[in-house]
N, C-alpha and C positions, 0 to 999 in steps of 0.2 A: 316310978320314974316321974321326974316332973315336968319332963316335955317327951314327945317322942318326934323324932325329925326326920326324912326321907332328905339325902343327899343323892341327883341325879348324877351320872355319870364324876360317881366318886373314886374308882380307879383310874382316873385320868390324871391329867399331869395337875390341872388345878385342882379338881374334887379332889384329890388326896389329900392334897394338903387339906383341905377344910375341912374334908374329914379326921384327919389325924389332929389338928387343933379342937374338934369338939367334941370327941371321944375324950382328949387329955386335960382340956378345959372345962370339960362341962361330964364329971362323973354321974350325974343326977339326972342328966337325959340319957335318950335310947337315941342310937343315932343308926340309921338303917340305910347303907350307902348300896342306891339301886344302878347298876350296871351291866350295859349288854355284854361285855368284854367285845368290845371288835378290836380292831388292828392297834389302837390306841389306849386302850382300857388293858391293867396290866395291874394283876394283884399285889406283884410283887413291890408294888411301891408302896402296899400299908401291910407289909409285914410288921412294923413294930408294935400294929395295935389289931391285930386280925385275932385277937383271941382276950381283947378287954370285954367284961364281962356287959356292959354298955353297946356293944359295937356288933350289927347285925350284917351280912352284906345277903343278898338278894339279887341271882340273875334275872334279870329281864328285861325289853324293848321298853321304853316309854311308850310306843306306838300301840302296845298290845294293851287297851282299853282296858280288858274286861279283868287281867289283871292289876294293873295300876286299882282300878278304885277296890277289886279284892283286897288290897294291901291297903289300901287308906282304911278300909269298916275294920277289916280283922284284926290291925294293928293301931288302932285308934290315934292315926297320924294326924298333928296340928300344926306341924310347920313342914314347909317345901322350899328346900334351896334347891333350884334349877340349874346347874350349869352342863347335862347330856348336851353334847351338839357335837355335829360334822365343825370340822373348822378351821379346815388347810386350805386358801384358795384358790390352788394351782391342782387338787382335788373338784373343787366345785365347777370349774372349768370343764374339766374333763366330765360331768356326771353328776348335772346340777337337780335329776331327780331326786337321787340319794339324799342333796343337801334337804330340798323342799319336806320330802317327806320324813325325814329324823327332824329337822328345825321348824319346820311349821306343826306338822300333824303330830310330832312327838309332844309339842310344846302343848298342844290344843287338849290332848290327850290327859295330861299333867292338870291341865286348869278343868276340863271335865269332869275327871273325875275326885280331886279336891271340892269343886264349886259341889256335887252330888251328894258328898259324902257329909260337908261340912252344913250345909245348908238340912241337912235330915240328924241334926244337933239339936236339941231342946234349948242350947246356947246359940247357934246358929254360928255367926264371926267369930264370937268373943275369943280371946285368947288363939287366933291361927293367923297365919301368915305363909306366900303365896310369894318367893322373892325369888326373880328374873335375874339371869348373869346374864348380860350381853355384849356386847362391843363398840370400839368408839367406830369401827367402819361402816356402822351404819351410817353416817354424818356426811360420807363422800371424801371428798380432799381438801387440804388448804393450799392458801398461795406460800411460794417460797418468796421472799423477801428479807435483805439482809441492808444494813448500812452503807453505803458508799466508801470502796474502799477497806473494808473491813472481810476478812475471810469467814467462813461459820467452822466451828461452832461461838458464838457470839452472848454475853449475858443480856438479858432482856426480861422483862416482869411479865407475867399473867397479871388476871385484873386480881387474884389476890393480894399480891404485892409480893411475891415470893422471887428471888433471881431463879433463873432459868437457863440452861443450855437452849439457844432456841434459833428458827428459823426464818420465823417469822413474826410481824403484830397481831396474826389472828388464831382461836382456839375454838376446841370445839366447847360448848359450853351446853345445859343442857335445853336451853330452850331454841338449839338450831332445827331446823326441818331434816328430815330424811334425804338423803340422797345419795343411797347404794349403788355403785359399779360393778360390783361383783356379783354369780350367782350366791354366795356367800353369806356377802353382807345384805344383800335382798331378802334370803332368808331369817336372817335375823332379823331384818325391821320386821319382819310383816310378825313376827311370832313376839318381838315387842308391843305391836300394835294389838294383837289377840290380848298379851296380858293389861294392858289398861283397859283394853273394851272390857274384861270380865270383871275391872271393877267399875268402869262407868254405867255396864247394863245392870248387872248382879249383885255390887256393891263388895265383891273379892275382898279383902284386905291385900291387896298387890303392892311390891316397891319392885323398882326397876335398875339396876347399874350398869352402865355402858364404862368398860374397861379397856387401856393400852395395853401393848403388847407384854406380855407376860416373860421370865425368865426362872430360871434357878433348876432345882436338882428336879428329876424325873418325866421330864421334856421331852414325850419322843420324836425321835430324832429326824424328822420329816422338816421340823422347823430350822429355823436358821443360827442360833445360836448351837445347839447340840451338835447338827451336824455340822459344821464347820470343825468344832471341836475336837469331833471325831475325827473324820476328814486333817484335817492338822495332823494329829498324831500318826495316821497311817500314810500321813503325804501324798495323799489324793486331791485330786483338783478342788478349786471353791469356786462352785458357779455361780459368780452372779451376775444378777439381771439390767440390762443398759448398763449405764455408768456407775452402777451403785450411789445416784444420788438420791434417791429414796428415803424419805424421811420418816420415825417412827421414834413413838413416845415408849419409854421402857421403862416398867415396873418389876424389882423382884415379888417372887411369888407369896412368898409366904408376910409381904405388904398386902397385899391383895388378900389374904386367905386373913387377916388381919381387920379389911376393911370391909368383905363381907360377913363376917362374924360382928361388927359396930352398925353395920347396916342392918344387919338381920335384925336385932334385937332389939336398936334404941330411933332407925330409922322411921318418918312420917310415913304413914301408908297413903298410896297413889303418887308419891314423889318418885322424880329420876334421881340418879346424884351418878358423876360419871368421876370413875376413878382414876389417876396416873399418877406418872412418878416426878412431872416434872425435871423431866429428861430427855431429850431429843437427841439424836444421832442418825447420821447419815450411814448409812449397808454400809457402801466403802469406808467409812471409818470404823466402826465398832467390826468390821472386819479386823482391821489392822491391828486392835488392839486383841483383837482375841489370837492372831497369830502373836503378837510379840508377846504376851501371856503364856500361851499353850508352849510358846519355845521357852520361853525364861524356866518351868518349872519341869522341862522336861531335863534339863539343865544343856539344850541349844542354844547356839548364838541368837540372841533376841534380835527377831526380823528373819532369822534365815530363812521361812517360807516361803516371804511375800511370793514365791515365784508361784505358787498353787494359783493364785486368781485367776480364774478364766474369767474371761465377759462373754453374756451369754444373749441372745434376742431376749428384750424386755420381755413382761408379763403382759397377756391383753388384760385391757384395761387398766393398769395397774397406776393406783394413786400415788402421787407422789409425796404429800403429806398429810401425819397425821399429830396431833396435837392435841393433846386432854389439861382443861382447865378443871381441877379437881377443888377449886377454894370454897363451892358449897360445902361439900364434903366435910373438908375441914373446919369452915366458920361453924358449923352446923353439929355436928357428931364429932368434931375433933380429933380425927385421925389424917393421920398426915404420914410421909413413909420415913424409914427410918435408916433405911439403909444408902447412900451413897455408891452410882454405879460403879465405881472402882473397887468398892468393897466388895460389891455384889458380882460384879463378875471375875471377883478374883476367886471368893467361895464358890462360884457354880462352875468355872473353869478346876479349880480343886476337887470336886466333888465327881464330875465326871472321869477326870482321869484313875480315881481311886475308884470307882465304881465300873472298868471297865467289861467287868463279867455281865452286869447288868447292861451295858450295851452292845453287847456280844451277843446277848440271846434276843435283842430286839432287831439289831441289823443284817440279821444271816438271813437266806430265803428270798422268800416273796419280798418282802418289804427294798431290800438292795435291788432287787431287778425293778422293781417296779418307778422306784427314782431313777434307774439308768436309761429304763425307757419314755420319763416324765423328758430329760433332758436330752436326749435322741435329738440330734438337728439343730439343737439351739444354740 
């Protein structure tokens, strides 16, 4: 094989996908997707490549040391895409050790035992790499600000020059400071922060990506686009939080499982490059659009839900906007996204309703009680 790759928490909604792109893109690596399966990790989403002769999967913690770097000598692994993490923040909220210890100590775990393994190479660096998925909410919030007189969503450029659905004049870009609200997004800075110190102390070959909110097929459904979705078709409430004017930049996934596969491979080492879609929407909108979707294809009167909305007490802390100025990315490695959110959420709204068996076996159980009692009182 000409590379062999560890993919963390590759049963998840994004490691699948990147998994399934570099098992079918790259026959000539070993790609070795390492996963605890908890509540979110779900094999069933790479059933179409769980038996290519390239494709290795591998239970286990990131946290558990002494296997990770067993796996890095005995499988002579050179490259590490990290995307394992806790990553709901109405979870971190509730049980912000969890997040600390899977997002820092898992992360710390991951760069130990690569920096041990790598460094007791005859080659030392040469040929490995050591790539971070992380979040744009590390960066905090931005201002909402709109034109006088003008309602949002509104055209407006990033410093790319790119039009934009947008909110505001400012973005996150990657040379902002940290400034996490969540236990969440706290974890992720500081488990950012570990992967540059291991290349500033150690000289790591590290690259880092801070990414917008993700979308498309095997999402579970803790987040806001699936469950709604769900929710729609069985005509249960859609809670959301304050007014739904909550702002969030939306990427589909398999852009992103696109643009860390450009990263991985052609990106400067010790660089950040922070990924989006150049696309903004407000909750209460991309609600509305997802009910009048969900009803058109179910062949209802388009709109006949809106009446599901409930308004729910805000989230603490919850940021109001968030915003990814991706035009490094692009001026730089030349990926850019491809799909337009209308398209995108018309195939990931298709996708899940044809896939209902697959959200059947994720919503029954604990997982329903456990949202019924998130939203208890709110």
């Amino acid at each position: 094989m000409k590379r062999t790759i560890i993919i963390t928490g590759g049963a998840g909604f994004i490691g699948s996908h990147v998994v399934r792109l570099f098992v079918n893109k790259y026959p000539e690596y070993r790609i070795i997707n390492v996963d605890k399966l908890t509540y979110a990790g779900n094999l069933a989403n790479l059933k179409d490549v769980e038996n290519k002769p390239n494709y290795t999967f591998v239970k286990a913690d990131i946290c558990d040391f002494d296997t990770i770097y067993a796996l890095m000598r005995n499988e002579n692994v050179d490259g590490v895409i990290h995307l394992a993490a806790e990553s709901h923040v109405d979870r971190s909220i509730k049980d912000p050790f969890t997040f600390a210890r899977t997002n820092v100590m898992g992360t710390l775990s991951m760069l130990q035992a690569a920096k041990l393994y790598w460094e007791s190479l005859p080659e030392k660096w040469d040929g490995k790499r050591f790539y971070h998925i992380s979040t744009d909410e590390v960066y905090g919030a931005l201002e909402m600000t709109r034109p006088e007189g003008i309602e949002p969503p509104f055209s407006t450029k990033a410093s790319s020059g790119k039009h934009h659905l947008a909110y505001g004049e400012l973005f996150f870009t990657e040379d902002l400071k940290y400034q996490p609200h969540s236990p969440y997004s706290a974890s992720k800075a500081s488990s950012d922060h570990f992967v540059r110190a291991f290349h500033d102390t150690y000289g790591m070959p590290t690259i880092v990506t801070n990414c917008s909110n993700n979308y498309g097929p095997y999402q579970f459904p803790e987040k806001l686009i699936p469950l709604f979705i769900n929710n729609i078709r069985h005509r249960k409430p859609l809670p959301v939080y304050g007014k739904g004017e909550n702002v969030r930049d939306w990427l589909y996934v398999e852009d992103h499982a696109r643009a860390i596969d450009t990263t991985f491979h052609n990106g400067k080492v010790a660089e950040t490059y922070n990924i989006g879609g150049f696309n903004e929407w407000r909750n209460i909108d991309i609600i509305k659009v997802l009910i009048n979707t969900v009803d058109r294809l179910l062949g209802r009167r388009e709109g006949e839900d809106m009446g599901l909305v409930t308004y729910v007490t805000d989230r603490a802390g919850h940021d109001l906007r968030y915003a990814i100025d991706s035009s490094k990315l692009q001026r730089e490695l030349g990926w850019e996204p491809s799909l337009q959110f209308e398209e995108g959420i018309e195939k990931t709204v298709r996708w899940y309703l044809d896939n209902q068996e697959w959200m059947d076996n994720i919503t029954s159980g604990e997982y329903e009680k456990y949202y019924d009692d998130m939203y208890k009182g709110r």
